[in-house]
C-alpha positions in Angstrom: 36.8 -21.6 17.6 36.1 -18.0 16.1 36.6 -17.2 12.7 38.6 -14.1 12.3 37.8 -12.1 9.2 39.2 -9.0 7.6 37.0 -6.0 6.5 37.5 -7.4 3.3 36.5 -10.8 3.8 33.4 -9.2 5.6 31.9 -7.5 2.9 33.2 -10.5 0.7 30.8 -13.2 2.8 28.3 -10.3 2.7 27.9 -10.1 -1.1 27.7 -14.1 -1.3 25.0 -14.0 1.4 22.9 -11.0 -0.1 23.2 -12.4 -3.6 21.9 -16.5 -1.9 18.7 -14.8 -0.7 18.3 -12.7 -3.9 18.0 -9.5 -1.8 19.9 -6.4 -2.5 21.2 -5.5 0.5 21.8 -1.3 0.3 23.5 1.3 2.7 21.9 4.9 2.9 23.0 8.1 4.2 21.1 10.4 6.3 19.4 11.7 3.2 18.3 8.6 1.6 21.3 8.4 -1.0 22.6 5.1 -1.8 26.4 4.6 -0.1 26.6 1.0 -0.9 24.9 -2.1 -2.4 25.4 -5.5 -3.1 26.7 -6.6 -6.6 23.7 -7.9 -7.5 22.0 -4.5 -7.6 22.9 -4.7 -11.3 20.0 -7.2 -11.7 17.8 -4.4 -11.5 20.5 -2.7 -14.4 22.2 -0.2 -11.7 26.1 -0.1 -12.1 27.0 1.9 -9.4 30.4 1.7 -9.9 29.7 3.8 -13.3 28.0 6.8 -11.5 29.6 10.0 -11.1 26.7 10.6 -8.3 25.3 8.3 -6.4 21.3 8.0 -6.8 19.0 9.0 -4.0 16.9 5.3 -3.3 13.7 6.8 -4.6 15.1 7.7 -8.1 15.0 3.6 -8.5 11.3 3.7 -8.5 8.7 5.1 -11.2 7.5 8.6 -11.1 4.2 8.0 -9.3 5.6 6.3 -6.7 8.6 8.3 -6.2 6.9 10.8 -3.4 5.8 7.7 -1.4 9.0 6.2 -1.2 10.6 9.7 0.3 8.0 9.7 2.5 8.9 6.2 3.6 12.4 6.5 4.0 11.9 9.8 5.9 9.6 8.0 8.4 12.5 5.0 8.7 15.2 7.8 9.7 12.9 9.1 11.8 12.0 6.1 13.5 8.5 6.0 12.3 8.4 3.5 9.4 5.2 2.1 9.1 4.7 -1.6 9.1 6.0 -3.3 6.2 8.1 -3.1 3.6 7.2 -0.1 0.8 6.6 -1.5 -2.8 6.9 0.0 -5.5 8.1 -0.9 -9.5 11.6 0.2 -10.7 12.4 2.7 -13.2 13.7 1.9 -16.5 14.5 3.8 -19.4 11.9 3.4 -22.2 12.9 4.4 -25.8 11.3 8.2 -25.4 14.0 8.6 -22.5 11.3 8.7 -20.2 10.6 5.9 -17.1 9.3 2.9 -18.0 7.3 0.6 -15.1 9.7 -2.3 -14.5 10.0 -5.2 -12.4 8.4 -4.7 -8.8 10.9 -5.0 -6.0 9.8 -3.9 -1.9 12.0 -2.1 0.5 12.6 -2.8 3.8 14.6 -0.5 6.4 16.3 0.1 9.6 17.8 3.1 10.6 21.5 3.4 11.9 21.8 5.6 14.6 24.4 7.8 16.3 25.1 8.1 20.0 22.9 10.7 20.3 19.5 8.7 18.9 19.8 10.4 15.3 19.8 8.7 12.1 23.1 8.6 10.5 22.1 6.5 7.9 19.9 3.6 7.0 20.5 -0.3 6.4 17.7 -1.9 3.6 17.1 -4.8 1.6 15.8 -4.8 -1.8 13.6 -7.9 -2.9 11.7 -8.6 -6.0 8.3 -9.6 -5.5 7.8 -9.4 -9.1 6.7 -13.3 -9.0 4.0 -12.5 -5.9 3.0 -9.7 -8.3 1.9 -12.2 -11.1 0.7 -14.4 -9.2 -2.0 -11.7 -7.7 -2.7 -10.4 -10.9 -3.4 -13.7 -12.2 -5.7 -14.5 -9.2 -7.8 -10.8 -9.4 -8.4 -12.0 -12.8 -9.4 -15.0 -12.6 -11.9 -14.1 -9.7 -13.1 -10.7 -11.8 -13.3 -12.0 -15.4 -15.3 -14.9 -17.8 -12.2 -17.3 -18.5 -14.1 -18.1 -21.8 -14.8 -14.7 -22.9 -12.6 -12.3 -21.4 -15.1 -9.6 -20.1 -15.7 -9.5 -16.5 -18.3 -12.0 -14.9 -21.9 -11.0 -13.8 -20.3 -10.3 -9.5 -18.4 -7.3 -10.8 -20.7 -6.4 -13.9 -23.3 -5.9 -10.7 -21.0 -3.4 -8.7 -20.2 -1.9 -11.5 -23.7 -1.3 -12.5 -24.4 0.0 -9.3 -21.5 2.8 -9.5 -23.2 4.4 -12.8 -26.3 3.9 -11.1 -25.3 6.3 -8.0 -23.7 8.8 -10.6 -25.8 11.5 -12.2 -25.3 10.4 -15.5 -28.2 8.3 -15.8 -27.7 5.5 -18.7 -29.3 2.1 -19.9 -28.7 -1.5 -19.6 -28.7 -3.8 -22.2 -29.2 -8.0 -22.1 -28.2 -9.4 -25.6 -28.5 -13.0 -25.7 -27.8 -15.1 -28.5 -30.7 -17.0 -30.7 -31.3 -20.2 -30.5 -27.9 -20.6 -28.8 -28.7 -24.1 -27.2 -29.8 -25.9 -30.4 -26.5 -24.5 -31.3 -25.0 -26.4 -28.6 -26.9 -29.8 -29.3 -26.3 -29.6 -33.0 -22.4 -28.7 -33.3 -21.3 -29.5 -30.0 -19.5 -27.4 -26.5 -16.3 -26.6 -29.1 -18.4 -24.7 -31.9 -20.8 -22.9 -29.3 -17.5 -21.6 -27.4 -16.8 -20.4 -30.4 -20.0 -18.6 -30.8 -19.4 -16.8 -27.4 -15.9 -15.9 -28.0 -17.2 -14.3 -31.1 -19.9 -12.5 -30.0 -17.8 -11.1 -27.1 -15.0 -9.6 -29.5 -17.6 -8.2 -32.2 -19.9 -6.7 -29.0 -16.3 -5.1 -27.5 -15.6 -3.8 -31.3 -19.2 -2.1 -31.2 -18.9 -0.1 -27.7 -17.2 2.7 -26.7 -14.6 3.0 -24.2 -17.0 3.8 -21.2 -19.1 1.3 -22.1 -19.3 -2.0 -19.6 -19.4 -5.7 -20.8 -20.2 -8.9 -19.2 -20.6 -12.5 -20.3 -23.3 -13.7 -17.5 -24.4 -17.5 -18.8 -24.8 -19.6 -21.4 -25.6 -17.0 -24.6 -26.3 -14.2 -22.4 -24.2 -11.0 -22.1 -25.0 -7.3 -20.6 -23.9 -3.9 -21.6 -24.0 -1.1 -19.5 -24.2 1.8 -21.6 -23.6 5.1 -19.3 -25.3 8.5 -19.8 -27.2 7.2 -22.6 -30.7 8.0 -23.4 -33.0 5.4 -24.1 -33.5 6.3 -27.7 -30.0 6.4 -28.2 -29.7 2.8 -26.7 -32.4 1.8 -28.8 -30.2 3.3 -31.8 -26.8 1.6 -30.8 -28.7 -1.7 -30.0 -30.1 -2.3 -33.3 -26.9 -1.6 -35.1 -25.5 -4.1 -33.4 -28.3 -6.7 -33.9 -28.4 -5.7 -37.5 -24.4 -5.7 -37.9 -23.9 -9.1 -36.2 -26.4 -10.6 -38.3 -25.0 -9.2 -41.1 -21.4 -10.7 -40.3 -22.6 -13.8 -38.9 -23.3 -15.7 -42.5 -22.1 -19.4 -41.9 -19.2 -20.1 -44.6 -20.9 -22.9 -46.2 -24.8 -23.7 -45.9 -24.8 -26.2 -43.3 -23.6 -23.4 -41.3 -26.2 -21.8 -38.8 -27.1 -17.9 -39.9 -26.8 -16.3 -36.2 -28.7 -13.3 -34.7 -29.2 -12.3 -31.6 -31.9 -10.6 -29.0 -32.0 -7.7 -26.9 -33.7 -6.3 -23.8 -33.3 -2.7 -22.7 -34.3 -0.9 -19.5 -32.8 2.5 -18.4 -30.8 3.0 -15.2 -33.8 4.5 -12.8 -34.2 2.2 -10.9 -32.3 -0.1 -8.3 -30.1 -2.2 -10.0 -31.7 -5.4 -9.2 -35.4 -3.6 -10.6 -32.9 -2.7 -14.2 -32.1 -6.7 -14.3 -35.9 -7.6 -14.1 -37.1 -5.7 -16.3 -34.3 -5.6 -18.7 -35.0 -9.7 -18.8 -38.5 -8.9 -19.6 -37.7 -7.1 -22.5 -35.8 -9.3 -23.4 -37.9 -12.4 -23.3 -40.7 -10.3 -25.5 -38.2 -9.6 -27.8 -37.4 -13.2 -28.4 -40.9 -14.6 -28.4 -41.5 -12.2 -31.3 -39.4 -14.4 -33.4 -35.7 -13.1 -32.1 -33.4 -10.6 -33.9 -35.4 -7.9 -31.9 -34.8 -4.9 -29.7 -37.0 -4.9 -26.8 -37.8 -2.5 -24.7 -38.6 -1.9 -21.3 -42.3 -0.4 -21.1 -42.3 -0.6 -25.1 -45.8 -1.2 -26.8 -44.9 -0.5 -30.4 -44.2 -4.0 -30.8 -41.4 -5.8 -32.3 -38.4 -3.5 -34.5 -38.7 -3.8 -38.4 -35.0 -4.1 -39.6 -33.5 -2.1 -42.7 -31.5 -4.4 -45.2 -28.1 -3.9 -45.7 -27.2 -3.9 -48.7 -23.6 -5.6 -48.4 -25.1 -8.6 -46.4 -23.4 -10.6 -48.9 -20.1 -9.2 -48.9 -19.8 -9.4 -45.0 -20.5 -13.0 -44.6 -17.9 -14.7 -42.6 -17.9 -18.3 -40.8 -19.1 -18.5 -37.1 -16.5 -20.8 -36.2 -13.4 -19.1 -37.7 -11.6 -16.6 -34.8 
């Protein structure tokens, strides 16, 4: 038996089966503007209804992506969409009155054509893939970045590295590893020597510049890649840290270990594995000179004689409070 139904009823079992999926099922003109949509377009807070023009489908998306989704919809009329829906994040108004990036939704198209072959229009589907989105981001940062620290694991540190390398700025690299780190460990325990990385990470983020590259790489150890940076200048911003850290690291009671940390320095002139080498010789001199050191690649002066600050006392805060 057929089932007869009315234009009405039509766009009726239409809205119920476009809002089931959780597509937004959209009818274009020959231009791109949006005709009709599916009342659940207000889930992306359109109200069509309330318009006095309809919108063209690429005002729904944010500014930068607003020329590639013109492009796409030309290509669809045309008969030349490329594979794949286009994705792109909505536009919403931010409190300036400007765009804000919103939710992520892809398009997909097909053109509607006349009896002649030309586009009169075009049928699409909305869908949010703001979900897939997360999930993505989640998994690029779990395979880029130190879950424990935040900074990005040794894999990317490495490529990194290599892109200043191939620039002409030139630069240094810097190993800081924390002293006596594993009698840390034995004595307090995995908890309290977490907390001594997550620490150190956020103090070594609060000394560097913007440019500047970080990386937790194992156990106490951590790099820096400082770009365009002499190695005097390294030498400079390397004891101010040691010195700084130090300073701040006073345990809150005197049980408490008084931390410092080590660092090995090499310039960027090499290749990148040659800059770990000998960066990791530094840095092994400068620790077997007693630690709390500055050690430099090629460096014969022997081991750094730090100035005392004179609000050591002042700056003293526990190691295991975040």
């Amino acid at each position: 038996m057929e089932i007869g139904l009315s234009a009405t009823e039509g766009a009726e079992l239409h809205g119920l089966l476009a809002e089931a999926a959780g597509d937004i099922v959209v009818k274009l003109d020959a231009n791109g503007f949006i005709q009709h949509a599916s009342p659940n377009i207000k889930t992306m807070g359109l109200e069509l209804s309330q318009l006095l023009f309809l919108p063209h489908i690429a005002d729904l998306a944010c500014a930068n992506y607003v020329d590639g989704l013109r492009i796409f919809v030309a290509a669809a009329m045309d008969g030349n969409a490329t594979e794949g829906p286009f994705e792109f994040p909505i536009a919403i108004p931010g409190e300036t009155g400007l765009a804000d990036q919103g939710k992520w939704h892809s398009l997909s198209l097909r053109p509607v054509l006349n009896d002649d072959g030309t586009a009169c229009g075009a049928l699409g589907l909305l869908r949010s893939i703001e979900h897939r989105r997360m999930l993505e981001g989640e998994l690029y940062a779990s395979a880029t970045t130190d879950h424990l620290t935040g900074l990005c694991n040794s894999k990317v540190f490495a490529a990194k590295l290599r892109r200043a390398k191939k620039s002409d700025e030139g630069g240094a690299l810097a190993l800081f590893e924390l002293d006596r780190f594993r009698a840390i460990f034995m004595q307090y325990g995995q908890s309290a020597a977490e907390e001594v990385l997550w620490a150190f990470a956020q103090f070594l983020e609060a000394m560097s510049q913007p440019d500047y590259d970080l990386a937790h790489l194992d156990g106490g150890r951590f790099a820096v890649c400082l770009p365009g940076m002499s190695s005097e200048d390294a030498r400079v911003w390397c004891e101010d840290v040691l010195e700084t850290f130090a300073a701040l690291a006073i345990g809150a009671t005197p049980g408490e270990p008084r931390l410092s940390a080590s660092v090995g320095l090499t310039t960027l002139s090499s290749s990148v594995n040659e800059a770990f080498k000998q960066a990791e010789l530094a840095l092994v001199m400068a620790r077997a000179s007693g630690g709390m050191r500055v050690g430099v690649s090629g460096d014969t002066r022997g081991p750094i004689v730090f100035r005392e600050r004179p609000m050591v006392g002042e700056l003293g805060v526990s190691f295991a409070a975040r």
